[in-house]
C-alpha positions as protocol buffer text, in pm:
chain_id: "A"
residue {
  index: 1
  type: UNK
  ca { x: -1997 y: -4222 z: -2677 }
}
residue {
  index: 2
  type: UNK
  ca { x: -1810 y: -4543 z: -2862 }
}
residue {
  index: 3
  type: UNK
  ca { x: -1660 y: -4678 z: -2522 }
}
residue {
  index: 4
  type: UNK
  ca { x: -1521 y: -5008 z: -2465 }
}
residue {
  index: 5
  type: UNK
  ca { x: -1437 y: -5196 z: -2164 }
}
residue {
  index: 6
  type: UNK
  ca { x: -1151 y: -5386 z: -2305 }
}
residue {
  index: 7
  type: UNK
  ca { x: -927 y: -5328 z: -2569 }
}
residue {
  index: 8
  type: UNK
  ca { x: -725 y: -5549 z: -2763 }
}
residue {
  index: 9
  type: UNK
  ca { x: -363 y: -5281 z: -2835 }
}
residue {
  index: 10
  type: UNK
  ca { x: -292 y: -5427 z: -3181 }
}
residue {
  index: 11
  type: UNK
  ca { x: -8 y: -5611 z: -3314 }
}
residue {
  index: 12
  type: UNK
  ca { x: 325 y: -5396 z: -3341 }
}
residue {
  index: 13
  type: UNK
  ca { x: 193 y: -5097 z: -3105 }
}
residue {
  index: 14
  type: UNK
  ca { x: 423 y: -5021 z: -2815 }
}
residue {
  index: 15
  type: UNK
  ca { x: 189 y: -4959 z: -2533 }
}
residue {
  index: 16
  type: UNK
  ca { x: 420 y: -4690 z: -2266 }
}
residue {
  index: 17
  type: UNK
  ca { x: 136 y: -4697 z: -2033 }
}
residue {
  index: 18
  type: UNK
  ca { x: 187 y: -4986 z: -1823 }
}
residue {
  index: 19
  type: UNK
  ca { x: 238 y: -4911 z: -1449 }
}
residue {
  index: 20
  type: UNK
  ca { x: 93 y: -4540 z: -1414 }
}
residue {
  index: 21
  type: UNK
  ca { x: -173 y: -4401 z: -1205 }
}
residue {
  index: 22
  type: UNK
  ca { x: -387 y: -4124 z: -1381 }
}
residue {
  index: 23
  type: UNK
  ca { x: -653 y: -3895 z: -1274 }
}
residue {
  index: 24
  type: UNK
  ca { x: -1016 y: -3895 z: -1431 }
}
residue {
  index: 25
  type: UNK
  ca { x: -1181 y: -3548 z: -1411 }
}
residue {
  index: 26
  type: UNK
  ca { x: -1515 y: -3624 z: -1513 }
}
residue {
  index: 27
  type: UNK
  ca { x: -1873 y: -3507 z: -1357 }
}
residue {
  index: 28
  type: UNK
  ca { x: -2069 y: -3771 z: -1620 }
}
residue {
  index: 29
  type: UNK
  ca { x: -2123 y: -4084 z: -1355 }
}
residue {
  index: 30
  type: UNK
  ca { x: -2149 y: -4293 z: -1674 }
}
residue {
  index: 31
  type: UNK
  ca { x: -1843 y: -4201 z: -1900 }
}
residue {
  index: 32
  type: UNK
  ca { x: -1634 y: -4189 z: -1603 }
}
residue {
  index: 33
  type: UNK
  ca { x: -1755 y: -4504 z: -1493 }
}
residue {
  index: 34
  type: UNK
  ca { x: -1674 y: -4676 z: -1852 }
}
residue {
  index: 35
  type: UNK
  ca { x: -1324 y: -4481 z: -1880 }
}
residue {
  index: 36
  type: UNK
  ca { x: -1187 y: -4571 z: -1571 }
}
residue {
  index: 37
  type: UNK
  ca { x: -1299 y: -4937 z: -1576 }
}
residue {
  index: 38
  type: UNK
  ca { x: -1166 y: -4988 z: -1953 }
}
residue {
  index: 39
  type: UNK
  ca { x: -793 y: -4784 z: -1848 }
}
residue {
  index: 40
  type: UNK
  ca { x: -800 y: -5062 z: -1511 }
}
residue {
  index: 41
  type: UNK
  ca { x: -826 y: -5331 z: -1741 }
}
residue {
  index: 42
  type: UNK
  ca { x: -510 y: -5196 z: -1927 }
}
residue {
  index: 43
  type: UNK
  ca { x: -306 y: -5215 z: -1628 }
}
residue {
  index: 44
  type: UNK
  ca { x: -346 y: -4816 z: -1508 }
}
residue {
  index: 45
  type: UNK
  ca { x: -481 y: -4731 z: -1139 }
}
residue {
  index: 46
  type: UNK
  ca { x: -738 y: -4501 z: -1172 }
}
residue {
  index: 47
  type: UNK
  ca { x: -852 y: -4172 z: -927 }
}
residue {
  index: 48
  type: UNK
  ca { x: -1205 y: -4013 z: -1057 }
}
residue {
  index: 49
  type: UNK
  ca { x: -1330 y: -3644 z: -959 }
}
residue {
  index: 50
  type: UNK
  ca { x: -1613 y: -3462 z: -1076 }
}
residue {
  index: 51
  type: UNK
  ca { x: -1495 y: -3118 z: -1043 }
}
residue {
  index: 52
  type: UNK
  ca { x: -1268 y: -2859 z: -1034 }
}
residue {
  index: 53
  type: UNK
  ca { x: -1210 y: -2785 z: -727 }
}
residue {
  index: 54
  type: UNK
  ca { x: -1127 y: -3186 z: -598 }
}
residue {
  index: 55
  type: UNK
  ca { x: -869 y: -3227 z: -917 }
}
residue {
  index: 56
  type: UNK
  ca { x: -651 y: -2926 z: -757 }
}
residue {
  index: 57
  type: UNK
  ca { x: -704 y: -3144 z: -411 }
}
residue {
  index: 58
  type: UNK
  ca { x: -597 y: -3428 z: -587 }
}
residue {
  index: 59
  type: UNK
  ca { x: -317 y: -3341 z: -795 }
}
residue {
  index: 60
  type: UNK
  ca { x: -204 y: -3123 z: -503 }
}
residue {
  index: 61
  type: UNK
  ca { x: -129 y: -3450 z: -245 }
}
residue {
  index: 62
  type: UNK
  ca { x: -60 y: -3698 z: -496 }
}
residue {
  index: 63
  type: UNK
  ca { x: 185 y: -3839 z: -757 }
}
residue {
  index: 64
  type: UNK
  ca { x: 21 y: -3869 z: -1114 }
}
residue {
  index: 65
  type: UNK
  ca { x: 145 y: -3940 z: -1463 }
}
residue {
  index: 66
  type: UNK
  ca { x: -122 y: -3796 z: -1586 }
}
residue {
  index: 67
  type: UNK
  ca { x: -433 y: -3609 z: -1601 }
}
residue {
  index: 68
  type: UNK
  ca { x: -730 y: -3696 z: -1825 }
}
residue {
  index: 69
  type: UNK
  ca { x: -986 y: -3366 z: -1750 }
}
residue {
  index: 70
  type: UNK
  ca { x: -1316 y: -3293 z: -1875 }
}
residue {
  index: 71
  type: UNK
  ca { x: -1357 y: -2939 z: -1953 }
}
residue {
  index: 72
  type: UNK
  ca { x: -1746 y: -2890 z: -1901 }
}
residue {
  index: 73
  type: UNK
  ca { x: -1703 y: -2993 z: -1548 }
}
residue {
  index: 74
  type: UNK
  ca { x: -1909 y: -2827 z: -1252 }
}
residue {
  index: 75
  type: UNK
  ca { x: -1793 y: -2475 z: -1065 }
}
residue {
  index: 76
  type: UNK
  ca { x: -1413 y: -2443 z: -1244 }
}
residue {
  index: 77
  type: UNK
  ca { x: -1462 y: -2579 z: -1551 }
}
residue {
  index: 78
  type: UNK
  ca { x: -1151 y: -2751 z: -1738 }
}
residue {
  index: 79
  type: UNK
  ca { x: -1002 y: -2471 z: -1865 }
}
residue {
  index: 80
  type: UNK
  ca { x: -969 y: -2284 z: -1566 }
}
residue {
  index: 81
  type: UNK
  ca { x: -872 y: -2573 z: -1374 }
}
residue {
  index: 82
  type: UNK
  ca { x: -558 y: -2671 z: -1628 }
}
residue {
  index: 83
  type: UNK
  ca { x: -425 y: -2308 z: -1598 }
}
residue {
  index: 84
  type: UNK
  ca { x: -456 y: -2319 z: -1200 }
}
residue {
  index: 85
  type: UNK
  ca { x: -277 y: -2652 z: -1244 }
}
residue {
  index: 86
  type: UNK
  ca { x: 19 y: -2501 z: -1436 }
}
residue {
  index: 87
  type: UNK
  ca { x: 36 y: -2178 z: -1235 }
}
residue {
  index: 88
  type: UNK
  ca { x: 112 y: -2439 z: -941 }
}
residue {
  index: 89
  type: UNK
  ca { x: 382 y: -2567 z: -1121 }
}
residue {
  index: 90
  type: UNK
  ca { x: 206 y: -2879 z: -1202 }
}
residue {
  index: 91
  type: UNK
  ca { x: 442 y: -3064 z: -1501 }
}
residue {
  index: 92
  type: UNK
  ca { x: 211 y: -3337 z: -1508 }
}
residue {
  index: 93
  type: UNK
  ca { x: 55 y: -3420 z: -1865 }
}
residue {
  index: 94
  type: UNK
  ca { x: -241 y: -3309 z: -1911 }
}
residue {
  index: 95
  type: UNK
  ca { x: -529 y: -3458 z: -2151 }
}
residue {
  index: 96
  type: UNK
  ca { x: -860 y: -3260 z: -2239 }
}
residue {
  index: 97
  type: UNK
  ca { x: -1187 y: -3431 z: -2295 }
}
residue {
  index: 98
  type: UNK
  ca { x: -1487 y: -3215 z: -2453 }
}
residue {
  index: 99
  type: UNK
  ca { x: -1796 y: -3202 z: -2668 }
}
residue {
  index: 100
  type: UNK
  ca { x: -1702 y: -2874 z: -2839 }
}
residue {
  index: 101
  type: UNK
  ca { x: -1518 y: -2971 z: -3139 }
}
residue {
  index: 102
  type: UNK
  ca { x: -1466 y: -2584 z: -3265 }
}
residue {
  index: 103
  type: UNK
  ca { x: -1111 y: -2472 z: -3311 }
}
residue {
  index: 104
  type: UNK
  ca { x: -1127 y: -2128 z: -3072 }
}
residue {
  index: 105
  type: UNK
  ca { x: -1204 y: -2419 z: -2800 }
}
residue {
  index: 106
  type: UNK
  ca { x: -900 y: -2656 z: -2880 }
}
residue {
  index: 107
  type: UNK
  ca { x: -673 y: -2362 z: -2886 }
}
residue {
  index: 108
  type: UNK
  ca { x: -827 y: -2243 z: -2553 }
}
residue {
  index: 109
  type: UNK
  ca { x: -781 y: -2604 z: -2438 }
}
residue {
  index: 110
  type: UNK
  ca { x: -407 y: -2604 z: -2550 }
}
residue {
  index: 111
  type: UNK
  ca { x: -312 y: -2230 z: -2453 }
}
residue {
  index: 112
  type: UNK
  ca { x: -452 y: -2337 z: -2088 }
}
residue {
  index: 113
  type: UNK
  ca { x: -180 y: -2568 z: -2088 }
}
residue {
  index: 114
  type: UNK
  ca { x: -280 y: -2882 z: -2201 }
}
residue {
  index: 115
  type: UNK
  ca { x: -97 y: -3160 z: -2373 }
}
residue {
  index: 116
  type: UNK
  ca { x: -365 y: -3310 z: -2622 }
}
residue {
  index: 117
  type: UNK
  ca { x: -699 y: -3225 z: -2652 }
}
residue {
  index: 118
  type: UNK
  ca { x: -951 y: -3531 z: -2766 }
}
residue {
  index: 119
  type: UNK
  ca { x: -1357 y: -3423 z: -2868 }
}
residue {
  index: 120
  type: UNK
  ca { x: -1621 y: -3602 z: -2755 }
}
residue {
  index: 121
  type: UNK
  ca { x: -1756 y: -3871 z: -2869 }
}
residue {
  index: 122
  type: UNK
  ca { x: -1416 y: -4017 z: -2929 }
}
residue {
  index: 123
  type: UNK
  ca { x: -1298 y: -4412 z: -2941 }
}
residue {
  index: 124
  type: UNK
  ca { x: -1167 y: -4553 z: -2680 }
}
residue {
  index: 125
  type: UNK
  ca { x: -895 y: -4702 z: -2873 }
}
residue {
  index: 126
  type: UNK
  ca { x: -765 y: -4395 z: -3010 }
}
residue {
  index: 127
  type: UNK
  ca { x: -767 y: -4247 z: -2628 }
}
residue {
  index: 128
  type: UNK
  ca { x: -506 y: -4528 z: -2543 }
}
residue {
  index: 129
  type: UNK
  ca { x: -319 y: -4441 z: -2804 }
}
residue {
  index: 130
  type: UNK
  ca { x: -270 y: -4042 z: -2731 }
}
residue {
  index: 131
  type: UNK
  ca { x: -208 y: -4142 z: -2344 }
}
residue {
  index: 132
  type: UNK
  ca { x: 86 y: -4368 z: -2467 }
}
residue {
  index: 133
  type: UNK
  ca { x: 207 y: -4061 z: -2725 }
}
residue {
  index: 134
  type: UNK
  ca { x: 177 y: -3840 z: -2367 }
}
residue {
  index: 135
  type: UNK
  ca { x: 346 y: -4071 z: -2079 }
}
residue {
  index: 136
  type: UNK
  ca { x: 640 y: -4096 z: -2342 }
}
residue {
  index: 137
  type: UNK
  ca { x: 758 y: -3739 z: -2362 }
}
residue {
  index: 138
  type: UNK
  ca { x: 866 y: -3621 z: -1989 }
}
residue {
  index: 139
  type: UNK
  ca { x: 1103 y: -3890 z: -1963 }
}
residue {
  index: 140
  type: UNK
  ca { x: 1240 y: -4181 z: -2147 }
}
residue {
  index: 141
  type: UNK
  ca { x: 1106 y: -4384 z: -2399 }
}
residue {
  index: 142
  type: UNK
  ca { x: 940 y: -4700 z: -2239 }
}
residue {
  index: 143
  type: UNK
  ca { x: 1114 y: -5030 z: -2376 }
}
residue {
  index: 144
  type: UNK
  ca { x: 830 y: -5278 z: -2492 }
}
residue {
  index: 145
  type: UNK
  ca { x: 1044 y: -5552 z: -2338 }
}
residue {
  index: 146
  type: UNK
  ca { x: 1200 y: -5556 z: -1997 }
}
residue {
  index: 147
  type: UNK
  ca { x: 1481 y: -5826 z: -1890 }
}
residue {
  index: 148
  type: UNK
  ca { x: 1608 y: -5877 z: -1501 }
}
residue {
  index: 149
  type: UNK
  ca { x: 1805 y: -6195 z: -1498 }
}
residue {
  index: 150
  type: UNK
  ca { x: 1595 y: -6451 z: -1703 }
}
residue {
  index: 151
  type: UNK
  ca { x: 1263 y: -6310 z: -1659 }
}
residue {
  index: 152
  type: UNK
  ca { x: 1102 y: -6111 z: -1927 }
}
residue {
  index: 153
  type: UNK
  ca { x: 828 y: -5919 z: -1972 }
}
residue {
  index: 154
  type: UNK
  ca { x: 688 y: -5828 z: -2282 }
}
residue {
  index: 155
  type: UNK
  ca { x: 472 y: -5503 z: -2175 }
}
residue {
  index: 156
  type: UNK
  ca { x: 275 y: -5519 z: -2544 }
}
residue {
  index: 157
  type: UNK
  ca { x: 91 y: -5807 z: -2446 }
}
residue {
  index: 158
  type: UNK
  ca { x: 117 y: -5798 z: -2117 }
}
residue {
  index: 159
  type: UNK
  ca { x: 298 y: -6071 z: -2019 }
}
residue {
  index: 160
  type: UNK
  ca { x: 593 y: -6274 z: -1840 }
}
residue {
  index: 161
  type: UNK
  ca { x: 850 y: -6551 z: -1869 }
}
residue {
  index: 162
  type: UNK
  ca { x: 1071 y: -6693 z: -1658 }
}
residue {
  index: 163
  type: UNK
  ca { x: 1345 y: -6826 z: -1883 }
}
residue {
  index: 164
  type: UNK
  ca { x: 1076 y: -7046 z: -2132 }
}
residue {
  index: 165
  type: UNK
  ca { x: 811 y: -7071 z: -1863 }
}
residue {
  index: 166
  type: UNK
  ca { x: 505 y: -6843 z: -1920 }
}
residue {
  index: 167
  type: UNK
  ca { x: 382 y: -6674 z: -1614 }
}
residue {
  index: 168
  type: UNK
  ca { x: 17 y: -6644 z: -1543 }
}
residue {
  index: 169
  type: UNK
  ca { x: -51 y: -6316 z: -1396 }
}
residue {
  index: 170
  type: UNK
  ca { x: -355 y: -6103 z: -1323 }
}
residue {
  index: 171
  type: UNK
  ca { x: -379 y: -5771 z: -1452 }
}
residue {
  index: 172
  type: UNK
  ca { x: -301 y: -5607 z: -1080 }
}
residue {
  index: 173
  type: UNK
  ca { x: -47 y: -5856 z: -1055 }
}
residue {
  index: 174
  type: UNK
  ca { x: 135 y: -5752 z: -1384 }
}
residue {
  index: 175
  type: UNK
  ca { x: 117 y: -5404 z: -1315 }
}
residue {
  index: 176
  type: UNK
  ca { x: 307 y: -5479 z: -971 }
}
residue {
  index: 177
  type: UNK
  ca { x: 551 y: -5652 z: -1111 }
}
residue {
  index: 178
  type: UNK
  ca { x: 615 y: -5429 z: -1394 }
}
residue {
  index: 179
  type: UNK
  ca { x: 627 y: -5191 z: -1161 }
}
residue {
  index: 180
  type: UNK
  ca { x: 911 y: -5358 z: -991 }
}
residue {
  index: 181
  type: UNK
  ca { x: 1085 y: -5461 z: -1310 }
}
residue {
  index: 182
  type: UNK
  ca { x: 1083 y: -5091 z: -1429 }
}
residue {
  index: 183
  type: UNK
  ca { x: 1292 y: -5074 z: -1073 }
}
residue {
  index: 184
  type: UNK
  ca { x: 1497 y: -5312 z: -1072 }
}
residue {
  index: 185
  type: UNK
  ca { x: 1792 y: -5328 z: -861 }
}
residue {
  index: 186
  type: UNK
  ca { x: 1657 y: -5090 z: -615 }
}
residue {
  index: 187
  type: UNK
  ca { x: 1438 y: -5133 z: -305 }
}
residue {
  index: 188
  type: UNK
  ca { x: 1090 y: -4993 z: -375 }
}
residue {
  index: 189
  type: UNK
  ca { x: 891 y: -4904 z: -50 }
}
residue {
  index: 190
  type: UNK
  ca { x: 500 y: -4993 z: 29 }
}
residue {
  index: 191
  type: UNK
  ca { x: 413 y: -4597 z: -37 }
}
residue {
  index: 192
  type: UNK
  ca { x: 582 y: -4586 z: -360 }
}
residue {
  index: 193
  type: UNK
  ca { x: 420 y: -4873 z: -514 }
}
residue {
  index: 194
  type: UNK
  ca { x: 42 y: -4784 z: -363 }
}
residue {
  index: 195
  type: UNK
  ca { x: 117 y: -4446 z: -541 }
}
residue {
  index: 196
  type: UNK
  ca { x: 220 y: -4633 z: -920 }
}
residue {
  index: 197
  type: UNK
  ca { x: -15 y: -4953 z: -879 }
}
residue {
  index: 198
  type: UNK
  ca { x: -276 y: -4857 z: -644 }
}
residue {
  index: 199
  type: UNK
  ca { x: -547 y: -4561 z: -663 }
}
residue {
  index: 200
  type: UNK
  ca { x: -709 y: -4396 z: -402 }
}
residue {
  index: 201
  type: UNK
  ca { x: -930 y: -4638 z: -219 }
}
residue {
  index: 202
  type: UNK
  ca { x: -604 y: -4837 z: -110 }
}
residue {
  index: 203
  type: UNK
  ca { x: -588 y: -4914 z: 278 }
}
residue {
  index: 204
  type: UNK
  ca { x: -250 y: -4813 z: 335 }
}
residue {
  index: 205
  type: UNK
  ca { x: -300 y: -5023 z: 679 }
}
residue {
  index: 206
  type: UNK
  ca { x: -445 y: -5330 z: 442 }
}
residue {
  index: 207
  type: UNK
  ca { x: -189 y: -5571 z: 394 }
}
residue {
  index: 208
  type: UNK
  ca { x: -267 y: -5655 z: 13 }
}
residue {
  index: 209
  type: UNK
  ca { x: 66 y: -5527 z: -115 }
}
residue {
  index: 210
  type: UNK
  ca { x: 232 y: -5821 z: 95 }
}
residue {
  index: 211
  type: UNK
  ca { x: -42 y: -6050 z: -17 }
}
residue {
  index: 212
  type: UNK
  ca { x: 46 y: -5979 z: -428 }
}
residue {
  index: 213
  type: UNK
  ca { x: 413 y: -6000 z: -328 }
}
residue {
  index: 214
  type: UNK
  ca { x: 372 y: -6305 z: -217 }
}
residue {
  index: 215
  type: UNK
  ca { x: 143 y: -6444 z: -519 }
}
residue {
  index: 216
  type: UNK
  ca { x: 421 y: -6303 z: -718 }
}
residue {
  index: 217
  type: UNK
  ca { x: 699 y: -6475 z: -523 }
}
residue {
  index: 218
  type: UNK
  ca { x: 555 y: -6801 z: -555 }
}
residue {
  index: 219
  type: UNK
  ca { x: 425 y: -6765 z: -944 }
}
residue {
  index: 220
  type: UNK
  ca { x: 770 y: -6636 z: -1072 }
}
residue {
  index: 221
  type: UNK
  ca { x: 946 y: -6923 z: -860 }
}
residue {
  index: 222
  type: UNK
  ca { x: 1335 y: -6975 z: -780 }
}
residue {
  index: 223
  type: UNK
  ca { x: 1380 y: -7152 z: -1120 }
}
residue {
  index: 224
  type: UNK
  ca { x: 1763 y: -7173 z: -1010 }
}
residue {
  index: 225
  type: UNK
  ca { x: 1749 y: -7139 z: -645 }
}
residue {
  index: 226
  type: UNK
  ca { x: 1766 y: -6800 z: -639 }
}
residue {
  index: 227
  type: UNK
  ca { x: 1491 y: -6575 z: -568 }
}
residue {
  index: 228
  type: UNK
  ca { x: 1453 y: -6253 z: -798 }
}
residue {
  index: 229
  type: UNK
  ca { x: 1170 y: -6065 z: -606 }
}
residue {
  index: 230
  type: UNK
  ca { x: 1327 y: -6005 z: -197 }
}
residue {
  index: 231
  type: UNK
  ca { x: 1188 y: -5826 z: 43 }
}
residue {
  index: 232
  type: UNK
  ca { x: 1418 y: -5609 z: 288 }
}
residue {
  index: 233
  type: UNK
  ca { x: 1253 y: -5630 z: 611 }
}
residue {
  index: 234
  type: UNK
  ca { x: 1185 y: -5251 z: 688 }
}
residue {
  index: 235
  type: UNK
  ca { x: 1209 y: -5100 z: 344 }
}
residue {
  index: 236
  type: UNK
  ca { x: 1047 y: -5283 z: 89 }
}
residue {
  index: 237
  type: UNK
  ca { x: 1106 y: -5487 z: -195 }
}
residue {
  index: 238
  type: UNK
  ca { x: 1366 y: -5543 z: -490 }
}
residue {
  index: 239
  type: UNK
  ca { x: 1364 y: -5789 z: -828 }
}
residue {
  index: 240
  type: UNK
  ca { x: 1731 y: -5826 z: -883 }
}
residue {
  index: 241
  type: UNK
  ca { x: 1870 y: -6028 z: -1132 }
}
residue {
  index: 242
  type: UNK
  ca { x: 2025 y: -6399 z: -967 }
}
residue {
  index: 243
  type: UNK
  ca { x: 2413 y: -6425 z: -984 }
}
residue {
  index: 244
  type: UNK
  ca { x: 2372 y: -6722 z: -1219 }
}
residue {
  index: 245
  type: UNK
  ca { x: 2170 y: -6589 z: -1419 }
}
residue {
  index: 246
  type: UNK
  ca { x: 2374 y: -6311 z: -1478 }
}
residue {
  index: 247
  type: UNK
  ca { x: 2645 y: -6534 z: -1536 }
}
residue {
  index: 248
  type: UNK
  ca { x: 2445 y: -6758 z: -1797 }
}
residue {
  index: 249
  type: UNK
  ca { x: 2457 y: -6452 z: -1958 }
}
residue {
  index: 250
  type: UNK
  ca { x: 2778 y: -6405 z: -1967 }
}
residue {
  index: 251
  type: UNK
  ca { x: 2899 y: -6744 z: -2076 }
}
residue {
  index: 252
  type: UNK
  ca { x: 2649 y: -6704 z: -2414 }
}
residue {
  index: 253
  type: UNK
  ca { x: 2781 y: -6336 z: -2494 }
}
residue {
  index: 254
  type: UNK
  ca { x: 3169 y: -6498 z: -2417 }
}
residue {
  index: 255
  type: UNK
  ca { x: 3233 y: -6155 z: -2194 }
}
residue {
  index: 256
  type: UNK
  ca { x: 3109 y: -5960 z: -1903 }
}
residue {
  index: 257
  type: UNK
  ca { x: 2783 y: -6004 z: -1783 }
}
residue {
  index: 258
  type: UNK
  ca { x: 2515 y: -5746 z: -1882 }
}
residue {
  index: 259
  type: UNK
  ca { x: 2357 y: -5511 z: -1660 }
}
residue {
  index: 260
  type: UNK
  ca { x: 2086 y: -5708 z: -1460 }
}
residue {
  index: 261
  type: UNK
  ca { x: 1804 y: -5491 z: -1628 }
}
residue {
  index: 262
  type: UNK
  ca { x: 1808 y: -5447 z: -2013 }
}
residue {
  index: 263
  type: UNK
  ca { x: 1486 y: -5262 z: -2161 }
}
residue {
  index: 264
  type: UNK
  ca { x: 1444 y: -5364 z: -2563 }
}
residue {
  index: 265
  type: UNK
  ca { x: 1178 y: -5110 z: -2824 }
}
């Protein structure tokens, strides 16, 4: 299989995948190992099972944006797994990986209830690509640039500024604060963000979420005076746009100031 454990999204591509926790149905150790590590590097948090039986657990007690499932898996294969998904009322997209390549399968795959349907061996590029062309259709279109106040982030390469300042972030630190951009303006709570940003391994007792807050705090800095990401002791945390900011805005556009959060394609 042609698998990669980076990819570079090219120039011009509008990557909606940011900030999203997928499951991996896979029983090959090796493949799964490969896809999951090359979809962390991109900024996704990643469950893997290797049947079945633990992807109706899984999909049953947790929040995903999408499902990536093999459909020569152990006991239930894929097939019969996506229908028992759907008869659950499952809307979740819903991505088939196989080696049979003949059409009877790919309209099995797709009558099942699947999304997409992507053969075996496949690139891993053009798997990116059909994950963006799925997270895109539930909801709205994901803006490849996302403004609160004067920090930007451009979610193509995967990146922040702070005014004309350039942000050095990690790839789990970009995801978090992505994931609080995305919400801006509202107060997003520890369980909420393990869900989006974290997989399944995360110690909901740990506090790491505080620790990457923090590292976030101090990288974006209070440029002028005014901290964007708060915390509200008992609830969570919020990136709001600062009043002057807002009203830097304001005085360039000679009106109103914008909403705090503006999303560009």
């Amino acid at each position: 299989m042609r698998l990669a454990a980076s990819v570079t999204v090219a120039a011009g591509e509008l990557p909606y995948h940011t900030c999203m926790r997928l499951l991996l149905v896979e029983d090959d150790a090796r493949i799964a190992r490969f896809v999951a590590r090359g979809l962390e590097e991109q900024s996704y948090a990643v469950d893997v099972v290797a049947n079945g039986n633990d992807a109706l657990y899984h999909v049953e007690i947790n929040d995903y944006d999408l499902v990536i499932l093999d459909v020569l898996i152990p006991g239930k294969d894929g097939f019969a797994t996506c229908r028992d998904m759907r008869a659950r009322g499952k809307r979740v997209p819903i991505l088939m990986l196989t080696a049979r390549d003949a059409v009877d399968d790919r309209i099995t795959g797709l009558d099942s209830g699947a999304d997409d349907y992507l053969t075996k061996p496949f690139e891993f590029g053009e798997l990116l690509a059909r994950l963006r062309a799925l997270l895109r259709r539930p909801n709205e279109l994901r803006p490849a640039l996302i403004i609160v106040g004067d920090l930007t982030l451009d979610t193509a390469a995967q990146c922040a500024r702070r005014g004309e300042r350039t942000i050095s972030l990690t790839a789990k630190e970009y995801a978090l604060l992505e994931f609080l951009a995305r919400n801006a303006g509202r107060v997003v709570g520890r369980s909420e963000i393990a869900e989006h940003v974290w997989d399944e391994t995360f110690d909901s007792f740990s506090n790491l979420i505080e620790v990457y807050v923090n590292r976030l705090r101090r990288k974006i800095g209070n440029d002028d005076g005014a901290p964007l990401l708060q915390t509200r002791r008992g609830s969570g945390y919020i990136l709001v746009a600062s009043p002057s900011s807002e009203g830097a805005t304001a005085g360039r556009t000679g009106g109103a100031a914008p909403p705090a959060r503006k999303f560009h394609a």
